[in-house]
PDB file of N, CA, C and O in Angstrom:
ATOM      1  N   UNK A   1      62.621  37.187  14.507  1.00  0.00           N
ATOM      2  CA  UNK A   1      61.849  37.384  13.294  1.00  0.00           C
ATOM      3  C   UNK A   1      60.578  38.173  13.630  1.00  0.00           C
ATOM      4  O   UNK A   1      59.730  37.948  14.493  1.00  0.00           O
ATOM      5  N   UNK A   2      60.693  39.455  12.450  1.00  0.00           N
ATOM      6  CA  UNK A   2      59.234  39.998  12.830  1.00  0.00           C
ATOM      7  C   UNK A   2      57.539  39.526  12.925  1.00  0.00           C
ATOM      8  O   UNK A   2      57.206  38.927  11.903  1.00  0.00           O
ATOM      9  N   UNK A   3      56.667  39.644  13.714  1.00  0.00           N
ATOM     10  CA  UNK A   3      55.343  39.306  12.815  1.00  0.00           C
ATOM     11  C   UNK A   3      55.127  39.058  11.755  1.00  0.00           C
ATOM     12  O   UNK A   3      56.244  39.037  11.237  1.00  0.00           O
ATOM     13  N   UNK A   4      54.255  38.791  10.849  1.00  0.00           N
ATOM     14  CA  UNK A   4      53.915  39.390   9.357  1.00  0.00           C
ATOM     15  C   UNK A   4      52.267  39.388   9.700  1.00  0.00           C
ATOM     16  O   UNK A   4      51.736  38.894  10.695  1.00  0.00           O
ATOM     17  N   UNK A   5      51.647  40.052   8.636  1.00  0.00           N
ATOM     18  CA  UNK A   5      50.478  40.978   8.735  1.00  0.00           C
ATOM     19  C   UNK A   5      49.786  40.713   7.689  1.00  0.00           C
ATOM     20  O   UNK A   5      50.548  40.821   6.727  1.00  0.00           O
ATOM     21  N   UNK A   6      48.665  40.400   7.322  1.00  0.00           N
ATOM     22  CA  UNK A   6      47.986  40.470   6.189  1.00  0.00           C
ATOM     23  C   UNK A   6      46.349  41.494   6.841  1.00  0.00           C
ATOM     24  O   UNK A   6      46.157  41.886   7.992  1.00  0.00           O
ATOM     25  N   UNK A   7      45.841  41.590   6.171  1.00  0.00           N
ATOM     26  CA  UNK A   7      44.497  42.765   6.004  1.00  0.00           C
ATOM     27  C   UNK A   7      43.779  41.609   4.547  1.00  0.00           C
ATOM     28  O   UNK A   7      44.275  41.593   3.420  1.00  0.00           O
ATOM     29  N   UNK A   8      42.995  41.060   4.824  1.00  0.00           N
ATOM     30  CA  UNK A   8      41.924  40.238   3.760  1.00  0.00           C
ATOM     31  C   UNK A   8      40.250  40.818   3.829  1.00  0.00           C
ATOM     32  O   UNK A   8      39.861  41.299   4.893  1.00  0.00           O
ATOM     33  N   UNK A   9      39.603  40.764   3.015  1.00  0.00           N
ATOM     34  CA  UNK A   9      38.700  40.505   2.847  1.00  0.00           C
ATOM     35  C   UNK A   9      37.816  39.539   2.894  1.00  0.00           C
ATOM     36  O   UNK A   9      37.535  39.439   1.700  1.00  0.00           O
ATOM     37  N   UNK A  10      37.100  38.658   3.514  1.00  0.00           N
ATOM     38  CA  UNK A  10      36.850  37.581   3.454  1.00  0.00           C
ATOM     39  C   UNK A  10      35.640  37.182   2.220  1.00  0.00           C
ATOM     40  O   UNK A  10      34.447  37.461   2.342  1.00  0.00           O
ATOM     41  N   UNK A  11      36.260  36.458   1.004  1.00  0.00           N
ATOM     42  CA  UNK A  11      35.199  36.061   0.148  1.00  0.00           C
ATOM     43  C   UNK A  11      35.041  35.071  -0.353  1.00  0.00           C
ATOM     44  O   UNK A  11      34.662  35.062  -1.524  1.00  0.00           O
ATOM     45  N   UNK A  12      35.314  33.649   0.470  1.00  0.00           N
ATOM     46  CA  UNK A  12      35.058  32.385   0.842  1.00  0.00           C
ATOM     47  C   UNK A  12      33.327  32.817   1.285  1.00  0.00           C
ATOM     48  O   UNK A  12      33.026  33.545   2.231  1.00  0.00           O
ATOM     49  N   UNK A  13      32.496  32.254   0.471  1.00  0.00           N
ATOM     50  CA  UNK A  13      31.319  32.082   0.640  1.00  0.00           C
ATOM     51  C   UNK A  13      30.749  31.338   1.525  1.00  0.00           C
ATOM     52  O   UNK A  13      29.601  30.980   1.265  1.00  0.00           O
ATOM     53  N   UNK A  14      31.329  30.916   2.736  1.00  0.00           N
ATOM     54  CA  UNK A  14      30.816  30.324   3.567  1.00  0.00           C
ATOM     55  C   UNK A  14      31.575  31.200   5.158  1.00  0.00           C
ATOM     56  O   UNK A  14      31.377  31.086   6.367  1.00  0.00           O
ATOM     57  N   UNK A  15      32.167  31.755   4.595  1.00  0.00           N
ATOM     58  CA  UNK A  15      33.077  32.934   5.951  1.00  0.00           C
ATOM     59  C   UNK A  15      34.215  31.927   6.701  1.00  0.00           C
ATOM     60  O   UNK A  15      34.927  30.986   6.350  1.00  0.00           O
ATOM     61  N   UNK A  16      33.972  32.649   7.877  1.00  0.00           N
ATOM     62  CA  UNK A  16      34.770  31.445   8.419  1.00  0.00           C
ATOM     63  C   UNK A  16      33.728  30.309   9.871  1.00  0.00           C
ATOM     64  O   UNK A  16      33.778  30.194  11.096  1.00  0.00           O
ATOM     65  N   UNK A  17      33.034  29.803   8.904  1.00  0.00           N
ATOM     66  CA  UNK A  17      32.270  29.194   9.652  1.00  0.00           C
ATOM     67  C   UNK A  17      32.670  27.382   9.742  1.00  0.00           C
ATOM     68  O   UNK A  17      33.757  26.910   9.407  1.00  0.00           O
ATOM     69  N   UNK A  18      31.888  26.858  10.095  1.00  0.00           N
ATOM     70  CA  UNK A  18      32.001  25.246  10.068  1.00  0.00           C
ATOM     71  C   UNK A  18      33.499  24.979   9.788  1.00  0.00           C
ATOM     72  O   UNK A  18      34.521  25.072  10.467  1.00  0.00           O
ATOM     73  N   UNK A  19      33.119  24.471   8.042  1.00  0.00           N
ATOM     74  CA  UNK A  19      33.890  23.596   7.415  1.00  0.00           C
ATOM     75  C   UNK A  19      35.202  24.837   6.703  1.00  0.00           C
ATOM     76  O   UNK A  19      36.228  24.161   6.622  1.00  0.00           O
ATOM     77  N   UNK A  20      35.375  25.643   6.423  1.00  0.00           N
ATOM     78  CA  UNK A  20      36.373  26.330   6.573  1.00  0.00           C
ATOM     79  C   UNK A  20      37.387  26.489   7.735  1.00  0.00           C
ATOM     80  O   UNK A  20      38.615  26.422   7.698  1.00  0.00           O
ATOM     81  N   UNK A  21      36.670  26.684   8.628  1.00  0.00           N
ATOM     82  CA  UNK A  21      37.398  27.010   9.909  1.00  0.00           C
ATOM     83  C   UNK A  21      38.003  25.627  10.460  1.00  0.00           C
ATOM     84  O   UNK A  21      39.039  25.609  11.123  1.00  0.00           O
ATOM     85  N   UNK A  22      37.288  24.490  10.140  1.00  0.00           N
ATOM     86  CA  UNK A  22      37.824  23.235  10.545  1.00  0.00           C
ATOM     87  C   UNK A  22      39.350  23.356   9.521  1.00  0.00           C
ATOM     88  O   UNK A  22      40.415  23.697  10.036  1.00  0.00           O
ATOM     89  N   UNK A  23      39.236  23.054   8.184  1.00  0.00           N
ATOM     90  CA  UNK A  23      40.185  22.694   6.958  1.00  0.00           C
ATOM     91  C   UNK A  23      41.091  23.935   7.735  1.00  0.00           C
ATOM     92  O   UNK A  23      42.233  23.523   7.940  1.00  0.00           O
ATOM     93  N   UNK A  24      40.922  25.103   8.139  1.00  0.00           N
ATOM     94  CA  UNK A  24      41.733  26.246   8.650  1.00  0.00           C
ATOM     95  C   UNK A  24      42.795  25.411   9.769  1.00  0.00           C
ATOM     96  O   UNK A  24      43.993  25.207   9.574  1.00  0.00           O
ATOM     97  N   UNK A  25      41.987  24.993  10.999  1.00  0.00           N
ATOM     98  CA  UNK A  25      42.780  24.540  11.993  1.00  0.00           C
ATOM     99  C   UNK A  25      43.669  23.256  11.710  1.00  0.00           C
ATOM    100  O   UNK A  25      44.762  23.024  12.228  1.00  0.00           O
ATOM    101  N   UNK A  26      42.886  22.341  10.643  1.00  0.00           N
ATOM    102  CA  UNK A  26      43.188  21.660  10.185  1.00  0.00           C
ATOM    103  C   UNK A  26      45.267  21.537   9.801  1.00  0.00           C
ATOM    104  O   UNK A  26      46.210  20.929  10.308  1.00  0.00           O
ATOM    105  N   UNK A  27      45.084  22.484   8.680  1.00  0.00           N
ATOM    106  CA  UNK A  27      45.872  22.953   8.244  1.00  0.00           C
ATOM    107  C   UNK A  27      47.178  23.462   8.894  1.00  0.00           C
ATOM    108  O   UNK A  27      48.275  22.920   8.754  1.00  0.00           O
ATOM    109  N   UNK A  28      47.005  24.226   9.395  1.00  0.00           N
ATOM    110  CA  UNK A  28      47.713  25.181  10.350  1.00  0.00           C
ATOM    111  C   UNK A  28      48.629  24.105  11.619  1.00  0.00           C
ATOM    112  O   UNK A  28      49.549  24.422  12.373  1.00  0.00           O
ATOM    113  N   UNK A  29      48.088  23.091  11.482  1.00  0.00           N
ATOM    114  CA  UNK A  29      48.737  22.297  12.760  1.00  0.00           C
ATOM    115  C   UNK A  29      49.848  21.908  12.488  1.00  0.00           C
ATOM    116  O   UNK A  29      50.715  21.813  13.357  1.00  0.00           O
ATOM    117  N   UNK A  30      50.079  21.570  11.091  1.00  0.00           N
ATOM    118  CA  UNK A  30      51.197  21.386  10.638  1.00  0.00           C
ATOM    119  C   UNK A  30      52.730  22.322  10.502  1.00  0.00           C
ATOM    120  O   UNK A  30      53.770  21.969   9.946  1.00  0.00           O
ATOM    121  N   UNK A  31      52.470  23.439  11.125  1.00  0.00           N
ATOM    122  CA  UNK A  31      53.371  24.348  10.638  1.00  0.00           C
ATOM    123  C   UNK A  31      53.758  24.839  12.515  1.00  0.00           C
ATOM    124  O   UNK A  31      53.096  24.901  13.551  1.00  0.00           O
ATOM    125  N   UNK A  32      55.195  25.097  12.119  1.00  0.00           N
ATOM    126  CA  UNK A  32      55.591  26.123  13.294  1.00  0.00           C
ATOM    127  C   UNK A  32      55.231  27.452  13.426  1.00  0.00           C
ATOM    128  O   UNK A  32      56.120  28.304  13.432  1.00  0.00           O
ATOM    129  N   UNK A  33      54.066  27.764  13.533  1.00  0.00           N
ATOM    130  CA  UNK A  33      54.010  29.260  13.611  1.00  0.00           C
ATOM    131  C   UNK A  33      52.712  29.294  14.305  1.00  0.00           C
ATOM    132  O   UNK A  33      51.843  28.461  14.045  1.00  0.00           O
ATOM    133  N   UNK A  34      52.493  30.524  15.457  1.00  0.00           N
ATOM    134  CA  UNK A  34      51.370  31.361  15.875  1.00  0.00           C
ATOM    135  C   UNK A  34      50.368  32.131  15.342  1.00  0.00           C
ATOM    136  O   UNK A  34      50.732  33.251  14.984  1.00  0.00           O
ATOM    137  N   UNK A  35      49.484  31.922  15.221  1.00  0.00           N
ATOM    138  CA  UNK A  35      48.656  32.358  14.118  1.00  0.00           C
ATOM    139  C   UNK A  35      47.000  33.109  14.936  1.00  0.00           C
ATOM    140  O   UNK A  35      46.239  32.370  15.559  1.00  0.00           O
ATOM    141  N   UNK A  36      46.712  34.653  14.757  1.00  0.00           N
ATOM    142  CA  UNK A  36      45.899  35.268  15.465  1.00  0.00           C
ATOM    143  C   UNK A  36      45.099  36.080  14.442  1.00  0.00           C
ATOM    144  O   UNK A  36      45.739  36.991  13.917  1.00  0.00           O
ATOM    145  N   UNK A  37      43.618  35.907  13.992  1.00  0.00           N
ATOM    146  CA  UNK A  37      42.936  36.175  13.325  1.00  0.00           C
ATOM    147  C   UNK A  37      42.176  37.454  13.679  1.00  0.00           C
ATOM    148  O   UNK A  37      42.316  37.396  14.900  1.00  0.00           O
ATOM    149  N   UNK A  38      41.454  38.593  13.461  1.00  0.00           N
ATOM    150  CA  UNK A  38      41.047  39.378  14.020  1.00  0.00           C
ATOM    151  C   UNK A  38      39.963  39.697  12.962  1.00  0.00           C
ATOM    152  O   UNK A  38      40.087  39.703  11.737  1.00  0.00           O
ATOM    153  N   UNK A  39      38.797  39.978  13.769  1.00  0.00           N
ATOM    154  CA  UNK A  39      37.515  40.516  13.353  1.00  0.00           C
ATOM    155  C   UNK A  39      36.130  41.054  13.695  1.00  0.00           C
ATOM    156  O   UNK A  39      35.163  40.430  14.131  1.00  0.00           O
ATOM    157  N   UNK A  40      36.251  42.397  13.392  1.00  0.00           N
ATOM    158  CA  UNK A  40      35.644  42.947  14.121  1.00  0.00           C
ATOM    159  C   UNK A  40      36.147  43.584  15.360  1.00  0.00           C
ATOM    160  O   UNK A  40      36.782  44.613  15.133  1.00  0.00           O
ATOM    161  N   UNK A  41      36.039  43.259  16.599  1.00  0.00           N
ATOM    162  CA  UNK A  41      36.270  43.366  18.278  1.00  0.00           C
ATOM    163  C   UNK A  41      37.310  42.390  18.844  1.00  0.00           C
ATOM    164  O   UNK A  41      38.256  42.330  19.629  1.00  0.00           O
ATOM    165  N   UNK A  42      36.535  41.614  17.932  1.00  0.00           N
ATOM    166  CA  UNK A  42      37.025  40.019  17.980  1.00  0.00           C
ATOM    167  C   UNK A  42      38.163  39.606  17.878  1.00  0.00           C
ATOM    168  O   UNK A  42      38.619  39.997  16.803  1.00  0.00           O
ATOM    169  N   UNK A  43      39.298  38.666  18.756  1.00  0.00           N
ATOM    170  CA  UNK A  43      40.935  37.887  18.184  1.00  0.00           C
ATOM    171  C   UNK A  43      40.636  36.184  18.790  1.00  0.00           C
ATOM    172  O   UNK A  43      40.258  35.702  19.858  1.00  0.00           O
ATOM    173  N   UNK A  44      40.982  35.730  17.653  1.00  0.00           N
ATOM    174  CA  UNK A  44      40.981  34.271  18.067  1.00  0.00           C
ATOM    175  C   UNK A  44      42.614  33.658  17.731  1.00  0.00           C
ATOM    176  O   UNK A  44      43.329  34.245  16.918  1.00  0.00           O
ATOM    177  N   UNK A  45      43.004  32.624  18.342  1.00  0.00           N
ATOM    178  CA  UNK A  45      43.871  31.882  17.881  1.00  0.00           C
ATOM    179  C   UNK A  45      43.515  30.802  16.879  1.00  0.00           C
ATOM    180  O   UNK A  45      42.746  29.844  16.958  1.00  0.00           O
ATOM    181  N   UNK A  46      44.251  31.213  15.980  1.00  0.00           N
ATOM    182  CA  UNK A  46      43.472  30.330  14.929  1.00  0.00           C
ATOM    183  C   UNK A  46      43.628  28.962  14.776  1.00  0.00           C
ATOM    184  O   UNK A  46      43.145  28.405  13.790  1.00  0.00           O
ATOM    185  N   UNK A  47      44.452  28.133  15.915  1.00  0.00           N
ATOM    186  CA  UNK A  47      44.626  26.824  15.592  1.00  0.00           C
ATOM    187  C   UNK A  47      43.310  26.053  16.657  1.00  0.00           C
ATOM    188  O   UNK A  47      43.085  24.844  16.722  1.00  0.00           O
ATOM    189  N   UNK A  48      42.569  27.169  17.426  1.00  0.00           N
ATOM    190  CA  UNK A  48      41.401  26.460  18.129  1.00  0.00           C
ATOM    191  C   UNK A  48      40.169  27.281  17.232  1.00  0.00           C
ATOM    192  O   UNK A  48      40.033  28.451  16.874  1.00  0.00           O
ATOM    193  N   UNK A  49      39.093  25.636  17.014  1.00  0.00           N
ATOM    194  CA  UNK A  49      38.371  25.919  16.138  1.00  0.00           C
ATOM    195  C   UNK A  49      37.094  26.775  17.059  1.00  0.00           C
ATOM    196  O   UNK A  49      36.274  27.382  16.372  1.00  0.00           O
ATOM    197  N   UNK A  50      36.967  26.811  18.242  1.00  0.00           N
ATOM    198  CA  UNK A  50      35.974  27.472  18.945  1.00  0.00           C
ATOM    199  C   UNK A  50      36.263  28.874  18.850  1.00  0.00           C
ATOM    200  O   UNK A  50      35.316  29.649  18.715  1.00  0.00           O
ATOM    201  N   UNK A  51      37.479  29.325  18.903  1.00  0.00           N
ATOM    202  CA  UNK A  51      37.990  30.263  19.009  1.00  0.00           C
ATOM    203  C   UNK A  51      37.419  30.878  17.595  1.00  0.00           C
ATOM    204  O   UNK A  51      36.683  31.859  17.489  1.00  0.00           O
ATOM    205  N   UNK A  52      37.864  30.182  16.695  1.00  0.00           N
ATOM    206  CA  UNK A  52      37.764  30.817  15.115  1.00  0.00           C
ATOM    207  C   UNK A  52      36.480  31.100  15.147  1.00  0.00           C
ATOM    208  O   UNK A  52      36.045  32.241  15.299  1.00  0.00           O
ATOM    209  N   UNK A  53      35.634  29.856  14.974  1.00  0.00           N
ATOM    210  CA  UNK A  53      33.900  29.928  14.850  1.00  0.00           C
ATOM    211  C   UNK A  53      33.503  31.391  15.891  1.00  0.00           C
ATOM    212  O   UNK A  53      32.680  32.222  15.507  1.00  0.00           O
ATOM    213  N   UNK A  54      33.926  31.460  16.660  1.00  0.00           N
ATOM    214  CA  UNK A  54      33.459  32.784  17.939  1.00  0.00           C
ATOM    215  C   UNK A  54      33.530  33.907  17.506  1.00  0.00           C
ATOM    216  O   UNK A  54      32.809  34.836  17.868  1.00  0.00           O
ATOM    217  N   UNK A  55      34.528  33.972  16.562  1.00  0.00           N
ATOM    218  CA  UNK A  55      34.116  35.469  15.618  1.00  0.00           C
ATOM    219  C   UNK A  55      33.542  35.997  14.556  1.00  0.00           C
ATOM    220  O   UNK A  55      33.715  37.020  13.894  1.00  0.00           O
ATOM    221  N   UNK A  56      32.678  34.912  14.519  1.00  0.00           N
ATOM    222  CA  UNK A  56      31.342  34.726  13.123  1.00  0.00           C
ATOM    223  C   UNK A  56      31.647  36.036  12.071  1.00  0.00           C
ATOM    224  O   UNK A  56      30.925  36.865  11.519  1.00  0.00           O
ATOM    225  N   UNK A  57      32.841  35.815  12.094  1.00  0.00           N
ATOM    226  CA  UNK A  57      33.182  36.476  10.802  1.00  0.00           C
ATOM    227  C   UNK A  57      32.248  35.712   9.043  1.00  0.00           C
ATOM    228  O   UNK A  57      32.035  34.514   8.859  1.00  0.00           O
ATOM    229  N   UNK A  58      31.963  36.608   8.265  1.00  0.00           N
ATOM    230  CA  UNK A  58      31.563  36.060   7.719  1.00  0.00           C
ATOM    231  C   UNK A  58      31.796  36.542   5.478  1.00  0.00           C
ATOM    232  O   UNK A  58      32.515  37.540   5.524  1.00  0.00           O
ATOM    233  N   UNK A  59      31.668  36.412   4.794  1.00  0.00           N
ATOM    234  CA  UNK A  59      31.495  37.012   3.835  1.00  0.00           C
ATOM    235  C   UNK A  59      31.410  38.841   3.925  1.00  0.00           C
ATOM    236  O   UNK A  59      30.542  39.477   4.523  1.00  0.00           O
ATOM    237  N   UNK A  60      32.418  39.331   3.253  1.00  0.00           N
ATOM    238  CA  UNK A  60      32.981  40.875   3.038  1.00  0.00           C
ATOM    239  C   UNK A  60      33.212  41.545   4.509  1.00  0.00           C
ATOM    240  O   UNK A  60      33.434  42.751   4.620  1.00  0.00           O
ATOM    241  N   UNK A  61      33.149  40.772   5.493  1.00  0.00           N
ATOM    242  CA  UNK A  61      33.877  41.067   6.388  1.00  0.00           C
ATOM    243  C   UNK A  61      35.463  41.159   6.539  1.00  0.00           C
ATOM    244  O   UNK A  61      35.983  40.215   5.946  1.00  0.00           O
ATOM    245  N   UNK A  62      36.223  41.846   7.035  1.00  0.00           N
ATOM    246  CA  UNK A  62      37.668  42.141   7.235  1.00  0.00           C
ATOM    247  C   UNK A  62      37.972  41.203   8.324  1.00  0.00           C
ATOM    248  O   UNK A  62      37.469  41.085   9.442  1.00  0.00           O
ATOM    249  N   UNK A  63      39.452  40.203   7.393  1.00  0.00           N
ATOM    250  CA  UNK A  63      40.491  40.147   8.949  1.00  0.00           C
ATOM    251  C   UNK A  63      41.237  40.223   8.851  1.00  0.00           C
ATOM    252  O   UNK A  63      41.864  40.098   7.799  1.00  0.00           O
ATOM    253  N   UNK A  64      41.614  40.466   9.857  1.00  0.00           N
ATOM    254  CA  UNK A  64      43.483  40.678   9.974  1.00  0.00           C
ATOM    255  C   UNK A  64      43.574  39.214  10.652  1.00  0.00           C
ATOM    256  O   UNK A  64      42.924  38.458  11.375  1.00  0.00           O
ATOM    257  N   UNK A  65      45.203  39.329   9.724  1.00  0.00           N
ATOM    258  CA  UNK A  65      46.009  37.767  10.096  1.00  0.00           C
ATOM    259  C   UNK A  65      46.823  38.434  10.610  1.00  0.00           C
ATOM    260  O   UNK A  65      47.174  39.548  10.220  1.00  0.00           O
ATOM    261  N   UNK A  66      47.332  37.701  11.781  1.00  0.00           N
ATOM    262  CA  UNK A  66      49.007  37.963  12.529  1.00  0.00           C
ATOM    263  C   UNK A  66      49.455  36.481  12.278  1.00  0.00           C
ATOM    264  O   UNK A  66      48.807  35.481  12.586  1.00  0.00           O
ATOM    265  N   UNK A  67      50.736  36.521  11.638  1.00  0.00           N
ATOM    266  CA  UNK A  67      51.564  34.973  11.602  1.00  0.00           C
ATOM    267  C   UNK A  67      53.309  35.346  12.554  1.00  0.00           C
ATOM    268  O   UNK A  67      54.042  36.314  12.349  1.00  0.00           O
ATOM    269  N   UNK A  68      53.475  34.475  13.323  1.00  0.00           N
ATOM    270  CA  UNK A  68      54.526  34.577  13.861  1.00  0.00           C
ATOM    271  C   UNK A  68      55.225  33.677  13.788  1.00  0.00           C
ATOM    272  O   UNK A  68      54.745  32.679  13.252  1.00  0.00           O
ATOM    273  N   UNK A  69      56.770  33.602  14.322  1.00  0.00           N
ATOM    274  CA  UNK A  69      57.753  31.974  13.844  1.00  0.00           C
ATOM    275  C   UNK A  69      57.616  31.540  12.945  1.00  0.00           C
ATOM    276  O   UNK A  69      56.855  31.758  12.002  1.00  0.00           O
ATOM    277  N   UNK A  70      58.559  30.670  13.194  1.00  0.00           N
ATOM    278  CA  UNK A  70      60.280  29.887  12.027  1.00  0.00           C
ATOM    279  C   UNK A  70      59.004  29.444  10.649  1.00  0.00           C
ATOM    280  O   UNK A  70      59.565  29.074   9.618  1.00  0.00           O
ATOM    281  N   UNK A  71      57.057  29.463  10.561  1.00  0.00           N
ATOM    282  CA  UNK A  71      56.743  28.881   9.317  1.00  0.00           C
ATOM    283  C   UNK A  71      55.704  30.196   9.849  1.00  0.00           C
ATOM    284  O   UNK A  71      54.603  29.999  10.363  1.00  0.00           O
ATOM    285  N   UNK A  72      56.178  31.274   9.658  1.00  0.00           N
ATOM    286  CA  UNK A  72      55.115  32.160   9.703  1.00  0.00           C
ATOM    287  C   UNK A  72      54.179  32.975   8.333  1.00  0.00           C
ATOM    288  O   UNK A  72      53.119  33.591   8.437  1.00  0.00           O
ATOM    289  N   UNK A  73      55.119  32.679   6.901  1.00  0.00           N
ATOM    290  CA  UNK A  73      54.918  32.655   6.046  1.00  0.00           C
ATOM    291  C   UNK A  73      54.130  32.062   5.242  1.00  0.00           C
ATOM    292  O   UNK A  73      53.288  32.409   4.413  1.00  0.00           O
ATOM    293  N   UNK A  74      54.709  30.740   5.780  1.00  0.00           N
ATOM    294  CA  UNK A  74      53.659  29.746   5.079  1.00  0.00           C
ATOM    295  C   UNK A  74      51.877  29.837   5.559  1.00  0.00           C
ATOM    296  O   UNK A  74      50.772  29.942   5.026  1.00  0.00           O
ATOM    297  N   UNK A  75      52.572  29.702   7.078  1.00  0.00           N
ATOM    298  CA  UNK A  75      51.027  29.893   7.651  1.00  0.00           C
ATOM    299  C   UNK A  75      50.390  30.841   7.275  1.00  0.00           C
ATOM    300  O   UNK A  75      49.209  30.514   7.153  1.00  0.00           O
ATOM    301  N   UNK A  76      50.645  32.307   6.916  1.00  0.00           N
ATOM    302  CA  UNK A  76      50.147  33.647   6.865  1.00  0.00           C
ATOM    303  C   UNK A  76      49.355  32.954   5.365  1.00  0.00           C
ATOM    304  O   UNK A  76      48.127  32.883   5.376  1.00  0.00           O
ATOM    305  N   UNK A  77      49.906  32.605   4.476  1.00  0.00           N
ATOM    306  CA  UNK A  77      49.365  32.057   2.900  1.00  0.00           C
ATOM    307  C   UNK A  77      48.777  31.081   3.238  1.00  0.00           C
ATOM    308  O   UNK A  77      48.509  30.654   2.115  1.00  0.00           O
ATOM    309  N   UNK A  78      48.378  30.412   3.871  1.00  0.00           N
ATOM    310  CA  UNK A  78      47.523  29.395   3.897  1.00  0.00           C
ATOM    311  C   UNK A  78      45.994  29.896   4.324  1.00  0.00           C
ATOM    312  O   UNK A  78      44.949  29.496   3.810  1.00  0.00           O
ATOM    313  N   UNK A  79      46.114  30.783   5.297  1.00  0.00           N
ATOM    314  CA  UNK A  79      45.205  31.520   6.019  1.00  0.00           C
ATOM    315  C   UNK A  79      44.521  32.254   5.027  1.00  0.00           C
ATOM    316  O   UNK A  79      43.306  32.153   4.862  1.00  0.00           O
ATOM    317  N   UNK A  80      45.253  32.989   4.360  1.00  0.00           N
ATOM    318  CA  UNK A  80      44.602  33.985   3.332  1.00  0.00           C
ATOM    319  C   UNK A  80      44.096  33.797   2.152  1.00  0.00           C
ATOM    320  O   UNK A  80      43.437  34.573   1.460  1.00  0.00           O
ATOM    321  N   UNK A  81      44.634  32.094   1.837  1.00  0.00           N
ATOM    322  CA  UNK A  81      44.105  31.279   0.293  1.00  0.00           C
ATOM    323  C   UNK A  81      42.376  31.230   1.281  1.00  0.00           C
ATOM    324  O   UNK A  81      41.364  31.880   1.019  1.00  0.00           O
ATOM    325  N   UNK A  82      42.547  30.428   2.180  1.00  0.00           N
ATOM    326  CA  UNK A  82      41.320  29.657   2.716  1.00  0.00           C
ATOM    327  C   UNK A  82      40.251  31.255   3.116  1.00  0.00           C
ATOM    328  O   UNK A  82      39.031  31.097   3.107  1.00  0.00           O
ATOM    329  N   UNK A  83      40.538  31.971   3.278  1.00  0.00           N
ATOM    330  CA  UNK A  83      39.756  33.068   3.622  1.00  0.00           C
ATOM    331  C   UNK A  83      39.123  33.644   2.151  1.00  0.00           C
ATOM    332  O   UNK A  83      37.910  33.613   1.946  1.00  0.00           O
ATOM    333  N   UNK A  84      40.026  34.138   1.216  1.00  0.00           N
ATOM    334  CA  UNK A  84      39.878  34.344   0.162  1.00  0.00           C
ATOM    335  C   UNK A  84      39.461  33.509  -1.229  1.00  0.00           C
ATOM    336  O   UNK A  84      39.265  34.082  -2.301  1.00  0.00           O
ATOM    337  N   UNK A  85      39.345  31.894  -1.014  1.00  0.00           N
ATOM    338  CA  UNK A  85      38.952  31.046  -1.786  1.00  0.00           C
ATOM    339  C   UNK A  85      37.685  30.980  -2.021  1.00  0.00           C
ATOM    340  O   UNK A  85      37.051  31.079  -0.971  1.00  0.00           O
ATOM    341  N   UNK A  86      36.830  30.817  -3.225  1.00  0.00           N
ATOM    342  CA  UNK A  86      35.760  31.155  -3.951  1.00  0.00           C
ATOM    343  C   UNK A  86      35.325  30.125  -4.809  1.00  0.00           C
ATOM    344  O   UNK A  86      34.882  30.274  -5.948  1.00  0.00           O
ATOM    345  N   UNK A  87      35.462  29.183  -4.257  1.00  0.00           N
ATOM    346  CA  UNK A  87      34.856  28.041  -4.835  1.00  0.00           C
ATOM    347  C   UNK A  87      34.591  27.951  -5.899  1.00  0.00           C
ATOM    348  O   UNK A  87      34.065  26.920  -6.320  1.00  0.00           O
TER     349      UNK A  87
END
């Protein structure tokens, strides 16, 4: 199965800081799939929250999602609600 790819905007008003990035890893544990966030310079694995927080991505900043494996779908949409959610 190929990658899948998303390109977001980030406009979750809090970026991906703290309590996003927690509910992020949170989330994500549940699913079979590899999941690699990119921003800026920056690639984290997104199921470690140090990793995420390390790319102080933040509001109208760009990331790219990489989702891989058998729940790579799901994961890819979960990633991109929580990035893109606007309270």
């Amino acid at each position: 199965m190929d990658p899948l790819f998303a390109e977001v905007v980030i406009t979750n008003p809090h970026g991906l800081h703290a309590r996003p990035a927690a509910v992020m890893v949170e989330k994500l544990k549940a699913f079979d799939a590899e999941v690699r966030i990119e921003a800026g310079q920056k690639t984290a694995n997104a199921v470690s929250i140090m990793s995420v927080l390390a790319l102080g991505a933040g509001p109208g900043d760009t990331a790219r999602v990489h989702s891989e494996g058998p729940q790579a779908e799901a994961a890819l949409e979960t990633v991109v609600a929580i990035l893109t959610e606007e309270e």
